[in-house]
N, C-alpha and C positions, 0 to 999 in steps of 0.2 A: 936848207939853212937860211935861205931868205924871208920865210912865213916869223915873224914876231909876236910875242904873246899881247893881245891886244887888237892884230890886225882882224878890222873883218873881209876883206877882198886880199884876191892874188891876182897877177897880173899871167898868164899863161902865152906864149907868143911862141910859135912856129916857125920856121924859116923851111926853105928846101932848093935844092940847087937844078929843079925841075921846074917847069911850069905849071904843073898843078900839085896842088893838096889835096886829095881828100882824105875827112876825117869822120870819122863814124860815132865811137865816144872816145872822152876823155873824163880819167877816175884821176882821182885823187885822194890820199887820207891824209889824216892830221893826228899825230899820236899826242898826246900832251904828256909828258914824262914827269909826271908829281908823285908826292905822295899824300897819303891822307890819312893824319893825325885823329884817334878816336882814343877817350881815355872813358873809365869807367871804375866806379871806387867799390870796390867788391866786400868792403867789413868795415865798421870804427869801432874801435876798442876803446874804452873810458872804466871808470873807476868812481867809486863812491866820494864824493865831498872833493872832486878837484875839476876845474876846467882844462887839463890838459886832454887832450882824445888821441890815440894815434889812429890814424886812415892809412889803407891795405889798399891800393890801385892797382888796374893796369892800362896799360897804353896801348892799342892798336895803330897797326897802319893795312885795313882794310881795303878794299875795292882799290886800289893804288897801282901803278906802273912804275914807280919809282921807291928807293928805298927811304923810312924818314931817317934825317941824321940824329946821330949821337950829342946832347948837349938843346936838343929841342928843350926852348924853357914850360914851366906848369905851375899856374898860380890858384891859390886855394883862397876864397872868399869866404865869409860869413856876411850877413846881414851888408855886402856893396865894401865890405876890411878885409886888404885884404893880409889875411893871418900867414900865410907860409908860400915858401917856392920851393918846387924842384928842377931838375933837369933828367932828359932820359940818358941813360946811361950807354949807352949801346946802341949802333946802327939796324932800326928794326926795317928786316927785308919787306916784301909784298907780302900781308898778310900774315907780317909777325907779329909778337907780343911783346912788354918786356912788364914786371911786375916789380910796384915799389912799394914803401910804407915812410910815412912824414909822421913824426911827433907836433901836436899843434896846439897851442891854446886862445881856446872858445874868448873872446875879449868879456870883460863884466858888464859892458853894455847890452849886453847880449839876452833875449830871452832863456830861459832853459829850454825851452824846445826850439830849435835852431837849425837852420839848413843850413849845409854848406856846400858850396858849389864850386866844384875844381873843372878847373879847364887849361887844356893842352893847347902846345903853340902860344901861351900868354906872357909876355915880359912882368905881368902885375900891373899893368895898367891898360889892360885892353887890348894889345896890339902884339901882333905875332911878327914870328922872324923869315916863316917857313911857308913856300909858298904853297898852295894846297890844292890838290882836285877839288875836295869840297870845301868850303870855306865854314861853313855853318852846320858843324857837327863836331864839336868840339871842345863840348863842354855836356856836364853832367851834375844831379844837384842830388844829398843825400839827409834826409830829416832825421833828426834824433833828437832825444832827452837827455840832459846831463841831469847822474843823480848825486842830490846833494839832501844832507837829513835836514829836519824841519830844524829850524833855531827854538827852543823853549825860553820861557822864561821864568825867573825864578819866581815862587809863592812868594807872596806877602806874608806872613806871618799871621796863626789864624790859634786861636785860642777858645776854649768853651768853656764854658761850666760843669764840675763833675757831677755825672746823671747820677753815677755810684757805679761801684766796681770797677772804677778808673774809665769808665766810660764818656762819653761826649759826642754833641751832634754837629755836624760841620754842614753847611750849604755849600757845594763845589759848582754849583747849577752857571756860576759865570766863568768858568776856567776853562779853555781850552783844553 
């Protein structure tokens, strides 16, 4: 309990109530008891003519010694906005999972084809709460297309001359 996270030397010191020591080796380990936050967004669901998306996640805590806690925050970015938070819900053990889904809307800044990038461990502004074996795996980024129909616009009002039999010629040649 005297090794602190940060240190890089320990001090080891022998005594003995003889006059000599000998020592052949000395082991030591160092367990580090974290966990490690890994999230990954497995589906987005969207819908014709709206920027709302819902994303289908999960959250890992992989390679880890330690359990992640319940309430770890997760923040969901578009284009550096960020659009939504969650939190994990449940104490995920060594190498458990826990699977969510967030309703979110794509901002109108936004291109239609758009990434968004969710990462675990994030308050919304960069900075996590939870300390971590690895620090830089913990985020993940997902590209898609929002579909939206083309906007038409209305004809102008186009009129001919009758060829005969109610017939007439129209050039459409500049209309989309």
């Amino acid at each position: 309990n005297n090794i602190q996270l940060g240190d890089t030397s320990a001090l080891i010191q022998l005594t003995s109530g003889h006059d000599m020591v000998l020592m052949n080796v000395i082991l030591t380990t160092f367990n580090s008891q974290l966990p490690d936050a890994v999230i990954a967004i497995d589906q987005v669901d969207k819908t014709c003519d709206s920027p709302t998306v819902t994303v289908h996640y999960t959250v890992y805590n992989p390679n880890a010694t330690d359990p992640l806690p319940s309430g770890t925050p997760i923040a969901f970015y578009v284009d550096s906005i960020l659009v939504g938070q969650a939190v994990t819900q449940t104490t995920l053990p060594i190498n458990g999972s826990e699977q969510g889904q967030l309703v979110l809307t794509i901002p109108p800044s936004s291109p239609l084809n758009f990434t968004l990038l969710a990462v675990v461990d994030d308050t919304g502004n960069g900075s996590g709460i939870v300390q971590e074996l690895i620090e830089n795996n913990n985020s993940t980024t997902w590209s898609d297309l929002l579909w939206f129909s083309p906007v038409l616009s209305p004809l102008e009002p186009i009129t001919s001359c009758n060829k005969g039999f109610t017939a007439g010629q129209f050039n459409f040649f500049n209309y989309a």
